[in-house]
TORTIDO-731426 format. One record per residue: x, y negated, z negated of N, C-alpha, C, CB in turn. Coordinates in pm, whole numbers, plus 50000, padded with zeros to 5 digits. Glycine has a CB too. Layout:
TORTIDO-731426
[[X Y Z] [X Y Z] [X Y Z] [X Y Z]]
...
***
This chain:
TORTIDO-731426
[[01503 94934 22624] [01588 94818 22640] [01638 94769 22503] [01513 94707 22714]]
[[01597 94754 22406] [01595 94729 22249] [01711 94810 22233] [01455 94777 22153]]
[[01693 94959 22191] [01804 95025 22170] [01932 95036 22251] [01765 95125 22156]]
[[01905 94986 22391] [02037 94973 22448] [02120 94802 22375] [02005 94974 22645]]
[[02035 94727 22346] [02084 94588 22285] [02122 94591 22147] [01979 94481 22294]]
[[02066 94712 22110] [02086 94780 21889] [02268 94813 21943] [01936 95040 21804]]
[[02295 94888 22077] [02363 94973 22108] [02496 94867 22123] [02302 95060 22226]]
[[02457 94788 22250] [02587 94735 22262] [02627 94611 22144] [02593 94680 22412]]
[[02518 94557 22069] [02536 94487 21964] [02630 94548 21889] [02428 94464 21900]]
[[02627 94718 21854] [02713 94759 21767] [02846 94830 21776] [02652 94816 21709]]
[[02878 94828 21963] [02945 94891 22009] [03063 94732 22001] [02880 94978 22144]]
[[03042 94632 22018] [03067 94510 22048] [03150 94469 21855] [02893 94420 22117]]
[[03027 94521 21735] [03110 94483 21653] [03213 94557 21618] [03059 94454 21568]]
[[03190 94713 21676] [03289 94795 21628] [03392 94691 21686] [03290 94961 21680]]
[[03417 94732 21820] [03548 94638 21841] [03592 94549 21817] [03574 94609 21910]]
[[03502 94436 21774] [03587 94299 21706] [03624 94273 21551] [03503 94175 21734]]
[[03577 94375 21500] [03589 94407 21349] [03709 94451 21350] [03494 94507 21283]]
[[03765 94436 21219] [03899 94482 21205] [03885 94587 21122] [03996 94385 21156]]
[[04017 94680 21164] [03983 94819 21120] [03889 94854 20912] [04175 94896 21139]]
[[03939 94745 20855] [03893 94768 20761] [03766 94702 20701] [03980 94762 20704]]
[[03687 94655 20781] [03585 94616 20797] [03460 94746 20807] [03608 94530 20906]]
[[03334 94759 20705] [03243 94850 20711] [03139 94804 20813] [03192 94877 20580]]
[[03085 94935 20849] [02957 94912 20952] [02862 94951 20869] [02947 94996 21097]]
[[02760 94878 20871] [02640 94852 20764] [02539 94967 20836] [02567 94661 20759]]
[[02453 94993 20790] [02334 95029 20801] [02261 95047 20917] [02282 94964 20741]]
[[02209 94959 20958] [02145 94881 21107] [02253 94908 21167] [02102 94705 21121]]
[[02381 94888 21201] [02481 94929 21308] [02462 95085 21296] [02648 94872 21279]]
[[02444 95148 21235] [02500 95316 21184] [02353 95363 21287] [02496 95375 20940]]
[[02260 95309 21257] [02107 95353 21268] [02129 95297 21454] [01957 95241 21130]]
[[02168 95167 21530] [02186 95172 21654] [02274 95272 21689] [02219 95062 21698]]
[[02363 95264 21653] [02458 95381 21757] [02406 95528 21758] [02628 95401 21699]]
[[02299 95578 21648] [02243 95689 21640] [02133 95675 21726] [02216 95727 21513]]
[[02064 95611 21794] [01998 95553 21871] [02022 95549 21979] [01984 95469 21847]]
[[02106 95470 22011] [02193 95474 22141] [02219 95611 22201] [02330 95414 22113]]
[[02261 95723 22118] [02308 95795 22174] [02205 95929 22213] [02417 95808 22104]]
[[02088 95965 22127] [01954 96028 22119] [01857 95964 22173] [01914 96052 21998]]
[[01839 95845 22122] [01669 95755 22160] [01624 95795 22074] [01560 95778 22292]]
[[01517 95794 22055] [01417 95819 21892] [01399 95720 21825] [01474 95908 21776]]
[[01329 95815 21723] [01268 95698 21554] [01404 95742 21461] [01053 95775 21433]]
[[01432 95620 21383] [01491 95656 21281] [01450 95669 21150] [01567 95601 21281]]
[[01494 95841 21112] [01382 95869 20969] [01441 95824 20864] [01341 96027 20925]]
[[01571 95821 20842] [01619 95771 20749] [01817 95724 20762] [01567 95879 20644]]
[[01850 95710 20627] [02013 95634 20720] [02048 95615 20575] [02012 95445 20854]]
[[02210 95705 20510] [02211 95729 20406] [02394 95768 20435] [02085 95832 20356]]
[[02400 95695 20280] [02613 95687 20326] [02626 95829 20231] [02759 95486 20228]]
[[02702 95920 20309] [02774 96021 20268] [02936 96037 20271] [02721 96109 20331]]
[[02960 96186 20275] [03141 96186 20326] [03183 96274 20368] [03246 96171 20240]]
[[03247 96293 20476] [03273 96435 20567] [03390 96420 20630] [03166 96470 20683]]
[[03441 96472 20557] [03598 96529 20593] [03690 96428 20538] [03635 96547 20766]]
[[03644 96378 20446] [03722 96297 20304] [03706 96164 20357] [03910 96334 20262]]
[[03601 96099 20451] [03592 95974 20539] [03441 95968 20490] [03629 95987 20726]]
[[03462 95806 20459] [03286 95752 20431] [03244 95779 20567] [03247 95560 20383]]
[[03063 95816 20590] [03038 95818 20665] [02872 95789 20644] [03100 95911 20712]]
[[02779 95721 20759] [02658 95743 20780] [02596 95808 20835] [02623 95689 20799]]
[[02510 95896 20732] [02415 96000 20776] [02295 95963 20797] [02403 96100 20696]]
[[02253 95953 20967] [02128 95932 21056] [02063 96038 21017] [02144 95924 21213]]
[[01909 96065 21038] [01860 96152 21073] [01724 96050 21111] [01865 96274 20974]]
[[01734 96107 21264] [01620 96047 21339] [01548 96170 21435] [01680 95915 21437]]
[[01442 96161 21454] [01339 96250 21513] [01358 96198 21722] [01144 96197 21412]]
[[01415 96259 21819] [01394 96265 21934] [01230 96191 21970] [01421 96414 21965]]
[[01286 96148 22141] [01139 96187 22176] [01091 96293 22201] [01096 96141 22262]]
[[01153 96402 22238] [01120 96566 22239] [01065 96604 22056] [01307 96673 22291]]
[[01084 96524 21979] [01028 96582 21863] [01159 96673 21772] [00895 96683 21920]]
[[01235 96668 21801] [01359 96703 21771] [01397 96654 21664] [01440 96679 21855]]
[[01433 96709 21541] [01496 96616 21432] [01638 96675 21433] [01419 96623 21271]]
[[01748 96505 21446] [01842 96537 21451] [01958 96449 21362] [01846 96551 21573]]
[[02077 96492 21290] [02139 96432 21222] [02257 96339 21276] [02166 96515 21147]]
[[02291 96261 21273] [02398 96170 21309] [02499 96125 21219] [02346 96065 21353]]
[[02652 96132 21285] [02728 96086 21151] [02821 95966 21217] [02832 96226 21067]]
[[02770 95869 21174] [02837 95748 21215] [02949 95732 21112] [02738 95622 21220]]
[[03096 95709 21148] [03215 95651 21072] [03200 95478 21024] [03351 95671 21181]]
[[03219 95488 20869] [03147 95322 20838] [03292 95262 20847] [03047 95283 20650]]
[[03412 95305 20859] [03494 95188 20855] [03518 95131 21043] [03658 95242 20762]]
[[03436 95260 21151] [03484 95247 21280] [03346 95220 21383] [03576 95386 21316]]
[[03233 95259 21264] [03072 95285 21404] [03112 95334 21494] [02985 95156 21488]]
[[03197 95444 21467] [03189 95553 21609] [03110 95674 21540] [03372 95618 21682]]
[[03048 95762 21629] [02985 95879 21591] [03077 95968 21621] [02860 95907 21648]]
[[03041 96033 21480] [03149 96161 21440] [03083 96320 21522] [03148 96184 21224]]
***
């Protein structure tokens, strides 16, 4: 229930933010959440495909370690 409230908390600022507005950290780390479930191992700004981006990497509940790339000017996952 938490991560669905991490989820729509950040689904909610994407949209009312204006396009040039960044998604922080904690937003980058819910929507990677939202979309896997898991722990988050770590949450680190990179760049992929010439676009800032946040790089998730959180562990499944299957035990799965998996990477996430959240867009920081949009919190959509890439």
């Amino acid at each position: 229930m938490k991560t669905l409230i991490h989820l729509l908390c950040a689904a909610l600022l994407a949209l009312a933010a204006p396009a040039w507005a960044s998604v922080g950290r904690d937003e980058a780390a819910a929507v990677a959440q939202g979309t896997n479930g898991g722990r988050v191992l770590s949450v680190e700004k990179s760049e992929s495909g010439g676009h800032a981006v946040w790089r998730v990497k959180l562990v499944t509940p299957q035990g799965e370690v998996r990477v996430i790339l959240v867009d920081v000017a949009t919190g959509r996952r890439l």
